[in-house]
DSSP file (Angstrom, degrees, kcal/mol; ACC not computed):
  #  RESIDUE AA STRUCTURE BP1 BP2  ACC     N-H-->O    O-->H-N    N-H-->O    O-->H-N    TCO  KAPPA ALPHA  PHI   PSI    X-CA   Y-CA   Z-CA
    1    1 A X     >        0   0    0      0, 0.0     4,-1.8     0, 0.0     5,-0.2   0.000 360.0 360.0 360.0 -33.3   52.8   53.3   23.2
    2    2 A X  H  >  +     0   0    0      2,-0.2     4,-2.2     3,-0.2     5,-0.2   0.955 360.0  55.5 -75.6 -51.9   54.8   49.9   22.3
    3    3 A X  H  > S+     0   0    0      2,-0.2     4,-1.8     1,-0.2    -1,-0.2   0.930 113.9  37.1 -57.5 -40.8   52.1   48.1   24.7
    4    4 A X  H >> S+     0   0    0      2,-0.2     4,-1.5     1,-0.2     3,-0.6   0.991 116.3  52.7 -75.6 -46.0   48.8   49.5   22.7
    5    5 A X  H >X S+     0   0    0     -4,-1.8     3,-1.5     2,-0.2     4,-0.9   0.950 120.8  38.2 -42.7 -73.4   50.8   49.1   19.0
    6    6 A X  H 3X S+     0   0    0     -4,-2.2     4,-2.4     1,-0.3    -1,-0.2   0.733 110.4  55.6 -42.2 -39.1   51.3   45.4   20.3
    7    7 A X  H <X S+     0   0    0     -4,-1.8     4,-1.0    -3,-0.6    -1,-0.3   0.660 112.5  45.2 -80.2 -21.3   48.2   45.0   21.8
    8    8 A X  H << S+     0   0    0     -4,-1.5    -2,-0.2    -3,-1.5    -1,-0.2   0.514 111.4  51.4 -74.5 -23.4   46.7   45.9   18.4
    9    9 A X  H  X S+     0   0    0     -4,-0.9     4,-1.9    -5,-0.2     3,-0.5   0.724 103.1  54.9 -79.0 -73.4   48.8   43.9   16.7
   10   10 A X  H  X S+     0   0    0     -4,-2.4     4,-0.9     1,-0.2    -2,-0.2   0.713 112.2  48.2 -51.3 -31.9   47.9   40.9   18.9
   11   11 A X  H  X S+     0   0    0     -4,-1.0     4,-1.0     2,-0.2    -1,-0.2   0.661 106.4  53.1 -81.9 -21.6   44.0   41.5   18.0
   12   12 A X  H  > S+     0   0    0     -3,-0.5     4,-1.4     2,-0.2     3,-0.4   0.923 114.9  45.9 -83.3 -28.9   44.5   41.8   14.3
   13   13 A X  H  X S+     0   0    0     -4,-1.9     4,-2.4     1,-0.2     5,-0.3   0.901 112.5  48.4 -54.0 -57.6   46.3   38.5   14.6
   14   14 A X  H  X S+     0   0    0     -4,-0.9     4,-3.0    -5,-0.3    -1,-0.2   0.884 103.3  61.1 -27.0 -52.9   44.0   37.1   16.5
   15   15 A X  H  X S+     0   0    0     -4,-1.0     4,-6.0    -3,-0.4    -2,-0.2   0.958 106.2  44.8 -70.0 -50.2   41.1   38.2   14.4
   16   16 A X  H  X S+     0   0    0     -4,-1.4     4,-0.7     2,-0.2    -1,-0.3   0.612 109.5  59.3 -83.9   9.7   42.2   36.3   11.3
   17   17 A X  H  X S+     0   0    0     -4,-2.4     4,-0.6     2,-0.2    -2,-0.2   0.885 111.9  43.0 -50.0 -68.7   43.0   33.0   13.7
   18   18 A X  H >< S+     0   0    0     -4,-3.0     3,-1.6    -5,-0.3    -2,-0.2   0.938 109.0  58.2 -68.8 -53.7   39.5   33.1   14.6
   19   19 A X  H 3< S+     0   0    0     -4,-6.0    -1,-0.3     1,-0.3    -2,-0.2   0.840 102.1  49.6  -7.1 -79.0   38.5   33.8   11.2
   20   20 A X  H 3< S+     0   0    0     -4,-0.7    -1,-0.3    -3,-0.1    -2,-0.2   0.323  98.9  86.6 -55.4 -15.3   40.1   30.4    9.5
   21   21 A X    <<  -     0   0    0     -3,-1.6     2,-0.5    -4,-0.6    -4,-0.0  -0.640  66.8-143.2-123.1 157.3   38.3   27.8   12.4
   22   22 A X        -     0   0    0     -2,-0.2     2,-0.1     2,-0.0    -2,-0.1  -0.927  10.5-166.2-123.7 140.7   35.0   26.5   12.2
   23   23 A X        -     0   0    0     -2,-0.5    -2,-0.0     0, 0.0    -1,-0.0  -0.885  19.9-135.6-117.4 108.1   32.9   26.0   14.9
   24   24 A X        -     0   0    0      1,-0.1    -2,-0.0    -2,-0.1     0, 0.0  -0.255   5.4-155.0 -51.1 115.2   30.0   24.0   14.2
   25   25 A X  S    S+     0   0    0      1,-0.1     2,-0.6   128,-0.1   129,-0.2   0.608  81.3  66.7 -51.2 -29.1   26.6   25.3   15.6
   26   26 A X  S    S-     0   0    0    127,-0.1   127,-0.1   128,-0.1    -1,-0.1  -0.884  86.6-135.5-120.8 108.4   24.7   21.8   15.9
   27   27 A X     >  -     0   0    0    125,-0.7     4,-1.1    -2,-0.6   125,-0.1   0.112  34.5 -89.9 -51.1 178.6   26.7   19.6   18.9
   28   28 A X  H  > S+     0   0    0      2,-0.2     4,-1.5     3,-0.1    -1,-0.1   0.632 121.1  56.3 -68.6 -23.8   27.5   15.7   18.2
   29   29 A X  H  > S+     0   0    0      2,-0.2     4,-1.4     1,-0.1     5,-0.3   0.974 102.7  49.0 -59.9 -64.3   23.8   14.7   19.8
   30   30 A X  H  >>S+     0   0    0      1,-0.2     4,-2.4     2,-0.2     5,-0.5   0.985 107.5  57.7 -70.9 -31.0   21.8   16.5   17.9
   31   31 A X  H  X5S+     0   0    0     -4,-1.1     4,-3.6     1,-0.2     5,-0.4   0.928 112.1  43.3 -29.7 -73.8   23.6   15.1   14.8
   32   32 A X  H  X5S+     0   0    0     -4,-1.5     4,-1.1     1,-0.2    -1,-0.2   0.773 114.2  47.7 -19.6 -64.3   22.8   12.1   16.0
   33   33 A X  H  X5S+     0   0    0     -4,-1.4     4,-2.3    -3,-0.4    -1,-0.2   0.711 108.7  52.8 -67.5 -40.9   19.2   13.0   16.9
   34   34 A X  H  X5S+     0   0    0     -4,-2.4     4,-2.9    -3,-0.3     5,-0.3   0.889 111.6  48.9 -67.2 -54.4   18.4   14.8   13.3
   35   35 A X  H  X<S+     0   0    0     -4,-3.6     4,-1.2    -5,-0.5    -2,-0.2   0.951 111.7  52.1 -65.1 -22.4   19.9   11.0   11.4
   36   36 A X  H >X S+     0   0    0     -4,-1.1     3,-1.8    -5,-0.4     4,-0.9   0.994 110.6  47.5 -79.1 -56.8   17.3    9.3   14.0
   37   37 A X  H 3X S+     0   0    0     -4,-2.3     4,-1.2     1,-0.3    -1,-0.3   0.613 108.9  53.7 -46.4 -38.7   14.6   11.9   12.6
   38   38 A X  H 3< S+     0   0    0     -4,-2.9    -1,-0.3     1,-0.2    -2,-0.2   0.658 104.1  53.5 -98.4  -7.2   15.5   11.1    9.2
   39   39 A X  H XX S+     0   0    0     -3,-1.8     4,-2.3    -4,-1.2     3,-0.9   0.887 111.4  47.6 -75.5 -42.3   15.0    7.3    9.7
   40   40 A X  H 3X S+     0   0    0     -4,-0.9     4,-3.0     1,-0.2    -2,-0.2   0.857 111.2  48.3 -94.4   0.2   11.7    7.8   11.0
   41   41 A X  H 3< S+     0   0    0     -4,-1.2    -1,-0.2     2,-0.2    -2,-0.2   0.553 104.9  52.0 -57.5 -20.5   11.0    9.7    8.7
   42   42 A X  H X> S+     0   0    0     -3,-0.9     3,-1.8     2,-0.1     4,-0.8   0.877 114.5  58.0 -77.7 -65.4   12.4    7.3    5.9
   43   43 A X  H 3X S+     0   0    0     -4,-2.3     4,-1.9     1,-0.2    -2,-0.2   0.790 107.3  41.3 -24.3 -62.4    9.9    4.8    8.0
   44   44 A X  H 3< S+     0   0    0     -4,-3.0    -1,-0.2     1,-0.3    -2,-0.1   0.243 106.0  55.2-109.0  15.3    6.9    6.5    7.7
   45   45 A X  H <> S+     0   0    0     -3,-1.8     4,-1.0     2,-0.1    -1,-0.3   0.391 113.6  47.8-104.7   1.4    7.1    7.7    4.1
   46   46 A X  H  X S+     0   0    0     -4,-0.8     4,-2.4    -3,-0.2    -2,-0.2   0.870 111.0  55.4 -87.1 -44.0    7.6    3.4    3.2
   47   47 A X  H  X S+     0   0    0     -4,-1.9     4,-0.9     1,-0.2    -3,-0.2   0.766 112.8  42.5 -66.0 -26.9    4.4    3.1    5.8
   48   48 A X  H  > S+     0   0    0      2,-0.2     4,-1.5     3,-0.1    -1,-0.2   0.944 113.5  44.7 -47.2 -60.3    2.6    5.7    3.4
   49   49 A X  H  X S+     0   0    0     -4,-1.0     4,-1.6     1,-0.3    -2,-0.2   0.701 110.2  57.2 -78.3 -26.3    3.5    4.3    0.2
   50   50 A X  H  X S+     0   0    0     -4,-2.4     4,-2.8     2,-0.2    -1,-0.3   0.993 116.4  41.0 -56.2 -55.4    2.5    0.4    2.0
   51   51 A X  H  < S+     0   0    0     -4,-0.9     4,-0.4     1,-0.2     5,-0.3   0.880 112.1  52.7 -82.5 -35.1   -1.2    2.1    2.6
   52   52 A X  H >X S+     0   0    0     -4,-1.5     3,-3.2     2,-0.2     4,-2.0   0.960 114.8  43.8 -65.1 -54.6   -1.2    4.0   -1.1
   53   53 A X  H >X S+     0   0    0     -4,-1.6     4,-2.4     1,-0.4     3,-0.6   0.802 115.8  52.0 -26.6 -70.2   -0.4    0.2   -2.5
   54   54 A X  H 3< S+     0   0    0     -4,-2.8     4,-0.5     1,-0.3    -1,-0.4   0.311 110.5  41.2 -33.3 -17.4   -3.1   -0.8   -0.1
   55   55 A X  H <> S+     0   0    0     -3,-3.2     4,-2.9    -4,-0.4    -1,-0.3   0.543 114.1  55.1-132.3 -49.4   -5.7    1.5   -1.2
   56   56 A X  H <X S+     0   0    0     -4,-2.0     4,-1.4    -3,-0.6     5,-0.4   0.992 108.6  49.7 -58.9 -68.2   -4.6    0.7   -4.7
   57   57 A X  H >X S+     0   0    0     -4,-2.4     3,-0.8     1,-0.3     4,-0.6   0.814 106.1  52.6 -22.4 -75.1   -5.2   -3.0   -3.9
   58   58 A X  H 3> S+     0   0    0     -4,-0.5     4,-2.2     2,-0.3     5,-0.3   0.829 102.6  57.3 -68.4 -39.6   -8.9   -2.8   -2.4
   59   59 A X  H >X S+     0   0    0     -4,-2.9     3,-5.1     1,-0.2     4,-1.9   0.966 115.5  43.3 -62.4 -42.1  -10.5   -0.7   -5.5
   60   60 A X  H <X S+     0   0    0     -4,-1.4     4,-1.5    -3,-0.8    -2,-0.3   0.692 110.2  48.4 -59.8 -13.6   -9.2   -3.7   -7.4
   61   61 A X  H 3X S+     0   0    0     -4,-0.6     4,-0.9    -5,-0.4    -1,-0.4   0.648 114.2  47.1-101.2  -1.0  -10.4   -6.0   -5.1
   62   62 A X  H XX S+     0   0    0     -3,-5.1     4,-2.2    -4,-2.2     3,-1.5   0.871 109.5  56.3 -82.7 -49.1  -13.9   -4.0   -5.2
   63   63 A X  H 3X S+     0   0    0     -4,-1.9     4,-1.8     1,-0.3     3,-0.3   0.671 111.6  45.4  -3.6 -72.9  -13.6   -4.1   -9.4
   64   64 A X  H 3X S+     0   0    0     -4,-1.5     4,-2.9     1,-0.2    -1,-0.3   0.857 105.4  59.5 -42.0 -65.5  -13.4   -7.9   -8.8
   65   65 A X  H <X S+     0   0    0     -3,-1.5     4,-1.8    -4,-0.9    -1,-0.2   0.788 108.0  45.1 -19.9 -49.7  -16.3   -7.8   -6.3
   66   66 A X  H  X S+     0   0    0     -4,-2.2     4,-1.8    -3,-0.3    -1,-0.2   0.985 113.3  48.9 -75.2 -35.6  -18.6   -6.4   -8.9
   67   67 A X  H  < S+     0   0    0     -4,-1.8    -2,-0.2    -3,-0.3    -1,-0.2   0.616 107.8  54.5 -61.1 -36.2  -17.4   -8.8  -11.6
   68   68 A X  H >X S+     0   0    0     -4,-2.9     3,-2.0    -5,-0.2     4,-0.7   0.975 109.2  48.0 -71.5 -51.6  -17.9  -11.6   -9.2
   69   69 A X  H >X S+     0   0    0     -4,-1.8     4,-0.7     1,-0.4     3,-0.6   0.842 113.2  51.0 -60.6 -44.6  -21.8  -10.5   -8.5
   70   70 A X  H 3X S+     0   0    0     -4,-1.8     4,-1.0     1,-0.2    -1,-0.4   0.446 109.6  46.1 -83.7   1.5  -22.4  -10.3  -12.3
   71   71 A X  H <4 S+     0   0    0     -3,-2.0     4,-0.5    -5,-0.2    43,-0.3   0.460 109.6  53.2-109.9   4.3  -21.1  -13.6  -13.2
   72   72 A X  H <X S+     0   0    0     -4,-0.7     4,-0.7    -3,-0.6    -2,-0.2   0.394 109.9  51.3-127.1 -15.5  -22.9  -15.2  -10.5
   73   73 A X  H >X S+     0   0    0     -4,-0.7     4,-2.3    -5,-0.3     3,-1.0   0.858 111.4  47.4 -61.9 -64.0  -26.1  -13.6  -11.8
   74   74 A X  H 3X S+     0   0    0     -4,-1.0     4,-0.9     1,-0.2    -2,-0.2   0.636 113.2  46.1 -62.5  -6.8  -25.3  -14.8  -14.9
   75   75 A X  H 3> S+     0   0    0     -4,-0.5     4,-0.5    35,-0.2    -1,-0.2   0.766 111.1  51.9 -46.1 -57.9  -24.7  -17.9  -13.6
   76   76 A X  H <X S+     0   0    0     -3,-1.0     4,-2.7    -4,-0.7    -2,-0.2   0.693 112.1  46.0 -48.7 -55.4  -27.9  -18.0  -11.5
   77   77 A X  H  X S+     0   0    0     -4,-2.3     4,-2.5     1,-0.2     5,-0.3   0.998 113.1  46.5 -92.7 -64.4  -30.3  -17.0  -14.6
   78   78 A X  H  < S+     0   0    0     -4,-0.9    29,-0.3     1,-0.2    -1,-0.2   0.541 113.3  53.7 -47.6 -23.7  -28.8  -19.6  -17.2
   79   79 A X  H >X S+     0   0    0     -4,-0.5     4,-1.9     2,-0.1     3,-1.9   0.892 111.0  44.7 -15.7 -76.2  -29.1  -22.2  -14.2
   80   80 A X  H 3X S+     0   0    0     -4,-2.7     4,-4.2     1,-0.2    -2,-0.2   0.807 112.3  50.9 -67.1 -31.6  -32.8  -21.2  -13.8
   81   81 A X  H 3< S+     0   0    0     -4,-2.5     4,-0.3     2,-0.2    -1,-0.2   0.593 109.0  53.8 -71.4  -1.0  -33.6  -21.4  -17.9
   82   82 A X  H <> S+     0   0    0     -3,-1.9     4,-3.3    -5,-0.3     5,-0.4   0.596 111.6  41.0 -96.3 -27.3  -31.9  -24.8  -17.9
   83   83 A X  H >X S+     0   0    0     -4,-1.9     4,-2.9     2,-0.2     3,-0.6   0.957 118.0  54.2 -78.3 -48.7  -34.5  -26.0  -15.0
   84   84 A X  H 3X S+     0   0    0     -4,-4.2     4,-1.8     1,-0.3    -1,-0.2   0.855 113.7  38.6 -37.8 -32.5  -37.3  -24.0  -17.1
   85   85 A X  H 3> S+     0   0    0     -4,-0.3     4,-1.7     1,-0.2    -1,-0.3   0.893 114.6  50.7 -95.4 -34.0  -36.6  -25.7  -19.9
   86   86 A X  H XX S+     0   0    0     -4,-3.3     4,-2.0    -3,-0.6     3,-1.0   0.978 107.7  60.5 -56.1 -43.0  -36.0  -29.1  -18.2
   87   87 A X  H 3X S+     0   0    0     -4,-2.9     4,-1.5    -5,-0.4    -1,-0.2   0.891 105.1  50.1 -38.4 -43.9  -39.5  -28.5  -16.4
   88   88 A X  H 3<>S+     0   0    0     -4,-1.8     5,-2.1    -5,-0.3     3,-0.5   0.870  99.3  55.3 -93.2  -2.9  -41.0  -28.4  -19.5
   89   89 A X  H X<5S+     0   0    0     -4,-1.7     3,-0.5    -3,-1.0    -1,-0.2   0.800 110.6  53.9 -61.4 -39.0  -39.8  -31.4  -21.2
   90   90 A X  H 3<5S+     0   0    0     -4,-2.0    -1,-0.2     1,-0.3    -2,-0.2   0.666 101.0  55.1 -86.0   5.6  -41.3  -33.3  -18.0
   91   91 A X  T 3<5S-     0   0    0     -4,-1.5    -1,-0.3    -3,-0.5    -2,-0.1   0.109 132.0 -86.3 -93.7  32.3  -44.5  -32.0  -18.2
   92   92 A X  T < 5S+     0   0    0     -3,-0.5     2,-0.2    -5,-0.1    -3,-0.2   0.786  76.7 129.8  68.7  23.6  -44.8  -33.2  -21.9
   93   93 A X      < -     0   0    0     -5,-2.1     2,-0.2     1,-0.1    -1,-0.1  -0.502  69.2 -62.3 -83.3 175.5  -43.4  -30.7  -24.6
   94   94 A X        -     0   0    0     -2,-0.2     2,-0.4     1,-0.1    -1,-0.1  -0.426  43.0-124.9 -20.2 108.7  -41.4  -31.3  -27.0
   95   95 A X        -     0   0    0     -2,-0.2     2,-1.3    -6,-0.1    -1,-0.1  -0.772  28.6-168.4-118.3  90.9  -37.7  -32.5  -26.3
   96   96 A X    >>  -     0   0    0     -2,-0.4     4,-2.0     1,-0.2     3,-1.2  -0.565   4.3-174.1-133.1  58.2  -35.9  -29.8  -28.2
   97   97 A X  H 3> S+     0   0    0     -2,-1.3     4,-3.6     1,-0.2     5,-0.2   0.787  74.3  49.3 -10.1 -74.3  -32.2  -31.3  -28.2
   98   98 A X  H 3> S+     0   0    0      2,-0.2     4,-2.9     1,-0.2    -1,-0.2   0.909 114.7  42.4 -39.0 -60.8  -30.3  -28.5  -29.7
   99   99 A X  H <> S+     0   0    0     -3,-1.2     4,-1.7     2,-0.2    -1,-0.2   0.742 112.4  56.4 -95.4 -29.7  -31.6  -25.8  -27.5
  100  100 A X  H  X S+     0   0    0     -4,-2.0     4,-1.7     2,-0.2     3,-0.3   0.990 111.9  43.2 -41.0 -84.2  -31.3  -28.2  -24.4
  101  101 A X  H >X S+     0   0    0     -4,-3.6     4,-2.1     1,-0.2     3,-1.7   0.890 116.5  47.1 -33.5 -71.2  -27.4  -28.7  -25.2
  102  102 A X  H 3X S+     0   0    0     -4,-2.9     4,-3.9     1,-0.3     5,-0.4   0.823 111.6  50.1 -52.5 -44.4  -26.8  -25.1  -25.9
  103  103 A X  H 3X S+     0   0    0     -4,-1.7     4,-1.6    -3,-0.3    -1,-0.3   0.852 113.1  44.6 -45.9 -48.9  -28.6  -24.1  -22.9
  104  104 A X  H <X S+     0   0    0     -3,-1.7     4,-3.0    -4,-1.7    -2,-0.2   0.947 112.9  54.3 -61.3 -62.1  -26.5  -26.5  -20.7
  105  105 A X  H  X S+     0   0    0     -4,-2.1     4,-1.4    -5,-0.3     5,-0.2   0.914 107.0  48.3 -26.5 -58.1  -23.2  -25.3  -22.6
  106  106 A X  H >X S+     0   0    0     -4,-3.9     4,-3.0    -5,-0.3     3,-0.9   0.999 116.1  49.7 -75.4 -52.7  -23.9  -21.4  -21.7
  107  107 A X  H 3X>S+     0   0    0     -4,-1.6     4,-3.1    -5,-0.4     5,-0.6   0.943 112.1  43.0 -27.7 -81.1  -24.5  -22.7  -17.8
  108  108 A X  H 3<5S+     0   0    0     -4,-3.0    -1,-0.2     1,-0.2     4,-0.2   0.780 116.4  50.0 -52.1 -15.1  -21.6  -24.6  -17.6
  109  109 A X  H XX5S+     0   0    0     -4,-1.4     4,-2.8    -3,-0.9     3,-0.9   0.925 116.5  44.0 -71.4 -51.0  -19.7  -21.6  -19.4
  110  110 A X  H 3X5S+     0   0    0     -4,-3.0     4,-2.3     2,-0.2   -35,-0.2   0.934 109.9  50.7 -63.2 -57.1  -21.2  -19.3  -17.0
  111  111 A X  H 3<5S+     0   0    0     -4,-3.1    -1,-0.2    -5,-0.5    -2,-0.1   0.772 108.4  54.8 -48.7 -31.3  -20.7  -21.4  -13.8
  112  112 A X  H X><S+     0   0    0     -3,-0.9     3,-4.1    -5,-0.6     4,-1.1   0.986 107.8  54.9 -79.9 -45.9  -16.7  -21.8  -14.9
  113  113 A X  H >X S+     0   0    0     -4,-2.8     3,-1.9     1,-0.3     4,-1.4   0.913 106.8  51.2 -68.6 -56.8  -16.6  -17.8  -15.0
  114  114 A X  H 3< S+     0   0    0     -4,-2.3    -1,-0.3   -43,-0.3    -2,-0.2   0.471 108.8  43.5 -58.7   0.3  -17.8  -17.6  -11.9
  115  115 A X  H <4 S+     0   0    0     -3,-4.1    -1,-0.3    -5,-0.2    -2,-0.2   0.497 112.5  56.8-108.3   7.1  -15.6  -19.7  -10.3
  116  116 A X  H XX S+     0   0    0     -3,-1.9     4,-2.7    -4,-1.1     3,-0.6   0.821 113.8  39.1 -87.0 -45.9  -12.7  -18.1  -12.3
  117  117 A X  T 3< S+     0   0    0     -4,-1.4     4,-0.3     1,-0.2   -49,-0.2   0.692 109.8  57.7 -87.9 -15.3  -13.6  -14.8  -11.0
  118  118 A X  T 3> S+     0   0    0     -5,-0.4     4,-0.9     3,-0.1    -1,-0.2   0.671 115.3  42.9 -73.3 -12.3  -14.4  -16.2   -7.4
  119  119 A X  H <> S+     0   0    0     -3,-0.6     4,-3.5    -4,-0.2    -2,-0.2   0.909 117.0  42.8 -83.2 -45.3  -10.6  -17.5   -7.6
  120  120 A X  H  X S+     0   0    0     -4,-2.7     4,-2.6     1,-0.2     5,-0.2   0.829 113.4  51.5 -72.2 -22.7   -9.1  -14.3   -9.1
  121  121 A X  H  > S+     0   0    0     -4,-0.3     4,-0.9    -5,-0.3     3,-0.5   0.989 112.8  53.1 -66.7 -44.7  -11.4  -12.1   -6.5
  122  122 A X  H >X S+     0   0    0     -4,-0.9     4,-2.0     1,-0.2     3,-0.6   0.919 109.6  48.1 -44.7 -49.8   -9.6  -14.7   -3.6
  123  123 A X  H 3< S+     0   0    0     -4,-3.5    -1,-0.2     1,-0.3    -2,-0.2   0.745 105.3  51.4 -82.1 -14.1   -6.6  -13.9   -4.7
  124  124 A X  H 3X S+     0   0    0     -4,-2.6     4,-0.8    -3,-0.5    -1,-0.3   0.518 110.8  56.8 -94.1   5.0   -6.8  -10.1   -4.8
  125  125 A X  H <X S+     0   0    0     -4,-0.9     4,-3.5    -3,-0.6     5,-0.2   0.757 103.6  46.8 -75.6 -28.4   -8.0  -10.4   -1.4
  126  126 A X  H  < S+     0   0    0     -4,-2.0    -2,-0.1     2,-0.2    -3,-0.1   0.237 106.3  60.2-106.8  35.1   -5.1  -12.2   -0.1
  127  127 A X  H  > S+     0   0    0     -3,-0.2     4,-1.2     2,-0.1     5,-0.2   0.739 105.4  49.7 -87.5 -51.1   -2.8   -9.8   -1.8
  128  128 A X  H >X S+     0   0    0     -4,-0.8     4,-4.4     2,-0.2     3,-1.1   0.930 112.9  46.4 -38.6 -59.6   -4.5   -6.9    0.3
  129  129 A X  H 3X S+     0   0    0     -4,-3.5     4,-4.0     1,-0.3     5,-0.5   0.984 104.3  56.3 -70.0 -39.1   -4.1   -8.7    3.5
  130  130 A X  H 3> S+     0   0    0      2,-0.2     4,-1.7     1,-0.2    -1,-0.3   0.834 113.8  46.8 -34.1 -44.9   -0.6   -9.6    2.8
  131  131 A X  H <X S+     0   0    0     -4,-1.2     4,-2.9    -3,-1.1    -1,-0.2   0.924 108.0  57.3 -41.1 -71.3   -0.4   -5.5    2.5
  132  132 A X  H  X S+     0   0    0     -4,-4.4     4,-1.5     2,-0.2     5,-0.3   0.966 102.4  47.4 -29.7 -75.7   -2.0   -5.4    5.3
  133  133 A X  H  X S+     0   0    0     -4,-4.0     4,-2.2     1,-0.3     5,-0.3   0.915 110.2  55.6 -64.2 -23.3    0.4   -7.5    7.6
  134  134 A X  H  X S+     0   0    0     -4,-1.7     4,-3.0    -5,-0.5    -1,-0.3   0.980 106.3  49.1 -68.5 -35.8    3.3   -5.5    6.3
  135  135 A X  H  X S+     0   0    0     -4,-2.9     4,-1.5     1,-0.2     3,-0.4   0.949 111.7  51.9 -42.3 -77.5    1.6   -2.1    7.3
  136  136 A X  H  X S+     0   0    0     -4,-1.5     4,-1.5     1,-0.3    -1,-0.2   0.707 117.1  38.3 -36.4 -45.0    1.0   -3.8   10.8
  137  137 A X  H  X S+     0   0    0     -4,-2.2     4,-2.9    -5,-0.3    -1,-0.3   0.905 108.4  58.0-101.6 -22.2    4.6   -4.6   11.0
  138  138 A X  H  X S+     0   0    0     -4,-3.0     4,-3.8    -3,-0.4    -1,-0.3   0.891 110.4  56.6 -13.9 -65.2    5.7   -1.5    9.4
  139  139 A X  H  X S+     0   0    0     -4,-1.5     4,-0.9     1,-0.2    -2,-0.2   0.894 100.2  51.0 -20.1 -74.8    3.8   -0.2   12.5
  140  140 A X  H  X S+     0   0    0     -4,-1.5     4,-0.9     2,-0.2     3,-0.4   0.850 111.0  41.8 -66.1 -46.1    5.3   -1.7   14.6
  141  141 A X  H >X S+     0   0    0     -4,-2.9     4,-1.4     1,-0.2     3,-1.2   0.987 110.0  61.9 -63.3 -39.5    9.0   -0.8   13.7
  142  142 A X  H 3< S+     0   0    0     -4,-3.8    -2,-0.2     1,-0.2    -1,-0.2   0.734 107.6  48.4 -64.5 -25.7    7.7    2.7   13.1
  143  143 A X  H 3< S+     0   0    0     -4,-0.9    -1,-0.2    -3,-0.4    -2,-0.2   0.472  98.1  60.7-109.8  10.6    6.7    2.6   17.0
  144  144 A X  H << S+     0   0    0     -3,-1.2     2,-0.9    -4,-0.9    -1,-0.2   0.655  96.0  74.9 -86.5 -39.2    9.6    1.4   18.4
  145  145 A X     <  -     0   0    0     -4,-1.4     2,-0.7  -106,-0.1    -1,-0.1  -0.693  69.4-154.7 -86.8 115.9   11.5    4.6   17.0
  146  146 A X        -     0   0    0     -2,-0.9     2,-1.7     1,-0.1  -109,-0.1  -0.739  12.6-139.0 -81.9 111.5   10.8    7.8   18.9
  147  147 A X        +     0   0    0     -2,-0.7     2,-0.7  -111,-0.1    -1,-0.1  -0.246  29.2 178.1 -63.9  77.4   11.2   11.3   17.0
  148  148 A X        -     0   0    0     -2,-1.7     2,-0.7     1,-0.1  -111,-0.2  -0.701  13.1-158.2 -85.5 112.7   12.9   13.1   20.0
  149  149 A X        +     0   0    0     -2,-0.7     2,-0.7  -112,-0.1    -1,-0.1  -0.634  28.6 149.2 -24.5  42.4   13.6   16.9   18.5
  150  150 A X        -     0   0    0     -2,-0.7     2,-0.5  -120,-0.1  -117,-0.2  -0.882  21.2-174.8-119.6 133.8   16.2   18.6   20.3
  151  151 A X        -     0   0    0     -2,-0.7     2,-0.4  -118,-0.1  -125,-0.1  -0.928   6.7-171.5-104.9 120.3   18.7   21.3   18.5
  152  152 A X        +     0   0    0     -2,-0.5  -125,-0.7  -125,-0.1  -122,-0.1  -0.630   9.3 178.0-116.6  90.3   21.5   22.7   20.7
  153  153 A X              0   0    0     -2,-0.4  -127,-0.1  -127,-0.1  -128,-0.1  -0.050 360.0 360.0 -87.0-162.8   22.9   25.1   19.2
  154  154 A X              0   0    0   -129,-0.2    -1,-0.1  -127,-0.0  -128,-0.1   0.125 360.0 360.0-154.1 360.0   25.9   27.3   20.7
C-alpha cells in the first residue's frame, strides 16, 4: 500500500514538473530556416515595390512621349508656314515684316519646346532604366537566396 500511495505521489509531482517546462515545438534549424524565409521574402516584396516604381515611371515616360509628338508637330507646321511664307516673298509678294518676325518667333518658340520636352522625355527614360538595373540586381540577390521550407516539429 505504501509503494502505490508513493507511486502516486511520485506522479502528481511529476505532473506539475512537467507542467512548469517548455518544450519548444519548432527545433533550432527551422528557426533558422523560417528568418531565411522572411528575408526572401523581405527581398521580394522591395523587388515588387522596384517594378510598381517602374511601372509608375514608364506611364510617365509615355505622358512625355505624347507631349514630345505634339510639340514636334507643332514645331514641324510653324517650320512649314515660315518656308510658305518665305516662298512667297521670293516669288514676288509683298514683304510683310511684322507677320514674317512673328512667324519666325512662334518657330523658334516651338522648336525650344521641343527640345525641352525631348530633354525632359531623355531624362524620364534614364530614370526608368536606372529602375531597371536595380530590379536586375535586385534579381540577382533575390536568386542567390533559396526558400528551403522545412518545419520539424516534435
Amino acid at each position: 500500500m505504501k509503494k502505490i500511495l508513493f507511486f502516486l505521489f511520485a506522479l502528481v509531482i511529476s505532473s506539475f514538473v512537467n507542467a512548469q517546462t517548455y518544450t519548444p515545438k519548432v527545433s533550432k534549424d527551422s528557426v533558422g530556416i523560417l528568418t531565411n524565409r522572411i528575408d526572401v521574402l523581405k527581398a521580394s516584396i522591395k523587388l515588387l515595390e522596384l517594378k510598381i516604381a517602374e511601372s509608375k515611371e514608364e506611364t510617365e515616360v509615355e505622358k512625355l512621349r505624347l507631349k514630345l509628338l505634339e510639340a514636334n508637330g507643332n514645331s514641324k507646321t510653324s517650320a512649314e508656314r515660315v518656308s510658305n511664307h518665305s516662298a512667297k516673298t521670293i516669288s514676288g509678294s509683298s514683304v510683310d515684316l511684322k507677320a514674317m518676325e512673328k512667324l519666325s518667333k512662334k518657330s523658334k518658340a516651338d522648336a525650344e519646346s521641343a527640345l525641352k520636352a525631348l530633354e525632359r522625355f531623355n531624362k524620364q527614360i534614364s530614370s526608368v532604366e536606372d529602375i531597371r538595373s536595380q530590379i536586375q540586381s535586385e534579381e540577382r540577390k533575390l536568386g542567390y537566396k533559396s526558400p528551403k521550407i522545412v518545419y520539424t516539429y516534435k
